[in-house]
C-alpha positions in Angstrom: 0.0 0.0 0.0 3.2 2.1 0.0 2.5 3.1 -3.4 -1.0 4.2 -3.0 -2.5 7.5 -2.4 -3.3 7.8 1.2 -7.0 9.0 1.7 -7.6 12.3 3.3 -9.8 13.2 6.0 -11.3 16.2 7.7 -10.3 16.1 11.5 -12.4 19.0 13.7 -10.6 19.8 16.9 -12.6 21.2 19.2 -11.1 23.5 22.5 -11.5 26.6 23.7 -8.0 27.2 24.3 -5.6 27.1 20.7 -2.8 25.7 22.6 -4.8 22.4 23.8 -5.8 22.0 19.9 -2.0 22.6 18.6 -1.0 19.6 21.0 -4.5 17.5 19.7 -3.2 18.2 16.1 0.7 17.3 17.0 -0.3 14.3 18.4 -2.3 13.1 15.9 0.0 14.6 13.3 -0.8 15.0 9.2 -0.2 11.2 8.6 -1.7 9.1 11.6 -1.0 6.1 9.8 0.5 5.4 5.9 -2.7 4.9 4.6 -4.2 7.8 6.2 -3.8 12.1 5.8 -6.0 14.2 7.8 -6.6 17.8 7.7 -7.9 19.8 10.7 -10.7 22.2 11.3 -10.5 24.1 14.0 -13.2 25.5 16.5 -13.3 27.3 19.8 -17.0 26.8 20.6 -20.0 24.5 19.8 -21.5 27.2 17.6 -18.2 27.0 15.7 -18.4 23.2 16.1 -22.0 23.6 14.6 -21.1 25.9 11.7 -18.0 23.3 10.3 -20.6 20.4 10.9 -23.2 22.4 8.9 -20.6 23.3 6.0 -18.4 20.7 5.4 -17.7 16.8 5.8 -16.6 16.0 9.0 -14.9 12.9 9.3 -14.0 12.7 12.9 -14.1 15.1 16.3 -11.5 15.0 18.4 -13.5 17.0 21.6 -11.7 18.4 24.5 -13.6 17.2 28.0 -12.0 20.1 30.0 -13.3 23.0 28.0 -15.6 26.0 29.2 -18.2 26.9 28.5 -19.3 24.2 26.6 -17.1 20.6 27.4 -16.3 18.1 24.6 -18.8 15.4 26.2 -21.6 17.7 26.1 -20.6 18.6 22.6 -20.8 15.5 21.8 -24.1 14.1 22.9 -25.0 17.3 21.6 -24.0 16.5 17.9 -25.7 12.8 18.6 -28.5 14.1 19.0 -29.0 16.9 16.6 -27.5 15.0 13.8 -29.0 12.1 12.0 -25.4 11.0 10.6 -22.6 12.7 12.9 -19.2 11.9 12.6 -17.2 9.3 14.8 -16.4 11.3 18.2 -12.8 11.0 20.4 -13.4 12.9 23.7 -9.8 13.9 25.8 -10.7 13.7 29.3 -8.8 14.3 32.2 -9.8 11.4 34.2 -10.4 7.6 33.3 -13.4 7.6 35.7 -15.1 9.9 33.3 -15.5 7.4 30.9 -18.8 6.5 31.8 -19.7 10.2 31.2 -18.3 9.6 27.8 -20.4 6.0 27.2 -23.7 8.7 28.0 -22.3 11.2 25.7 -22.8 8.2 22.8 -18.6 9.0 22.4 -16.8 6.5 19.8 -13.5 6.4 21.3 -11.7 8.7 24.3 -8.3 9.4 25.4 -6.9 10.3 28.4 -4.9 13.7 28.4 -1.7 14.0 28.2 -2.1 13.0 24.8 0.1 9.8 24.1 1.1 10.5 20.2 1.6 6.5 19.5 -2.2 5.8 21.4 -3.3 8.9 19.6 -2.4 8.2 16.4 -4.2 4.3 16.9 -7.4 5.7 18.3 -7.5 8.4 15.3 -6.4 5.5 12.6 -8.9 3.5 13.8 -12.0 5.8 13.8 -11.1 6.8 10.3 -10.5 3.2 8.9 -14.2 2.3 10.6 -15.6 5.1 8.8 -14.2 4.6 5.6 -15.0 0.6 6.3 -19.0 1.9 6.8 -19.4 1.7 10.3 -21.8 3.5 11.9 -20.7 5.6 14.8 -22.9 5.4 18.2 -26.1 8.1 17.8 -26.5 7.8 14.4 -30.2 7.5 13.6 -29.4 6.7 10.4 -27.7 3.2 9.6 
């Protein structure tokens, strides 16, 4: 597959603070894996999250847990159930116990923060592999 085009998605990181999404997108990098390149979108608040959602297609959302006003787990229940066909979520939460927040939240994958760039780029690769394989991320109403 070395010789093949990688296919390209459209990452959205989602933080209120830039720095937190800098280290989301160097973790994560341009080339999570060789047959995957992302690009990112970038929003500061769930309006923003919203308006890239409305516009263009998502492929995953990498949602930070941590930030105010509006957290990446209620962002993402949010988008579950606005959405008929939302894109795979990936919450970064702060603390492993949260993880049942994040099974409520209808989340696809999380990671815990500091962001590990070799579990990173797995979590990503995978999401993006499923999606492109037809699965059906948790919320959809549509299958």
């Amino acid at each position: 597959m070395s010789d093949a085009t990688p296919t390209k998605y459209t990452v959205l990181l989602y933080s209120d603070d830039a720095a937190v999404r800098d280290r989301f997108r160097l973790a994560i990098g341009p080339r999570p894996a060789a047959d995957l390149a992302v690009e990112f979108a970038d929003a500061s608040s769930w309006e923003e999250c919203r308006r890239l959602l409305d516009d263009y297609e998502i492929d995953l959302m990498v949602l930070e847990g941590e930030a105010t006003p509006a957290g990446g787990l209620g962002i993402a229940r949010q988008t579950k159930d606005e959405y008929p066909s939302p894109p795979p979520t990936c919450v970064v939460i702060a603390r492993a116990a949260d993880r049942w927040l994040a099974a409520y939240a209808q989340v696809d994958a999380t990671l815990l923060a500091p962001l590990d760039p070799v579990t990173t780029g797995q979590t990503v690769a995978g999401l993006l592999r499923a999606r492109r394989d037809g699965a059906v991320p948790l919320g959809s109403l549509t299958a």
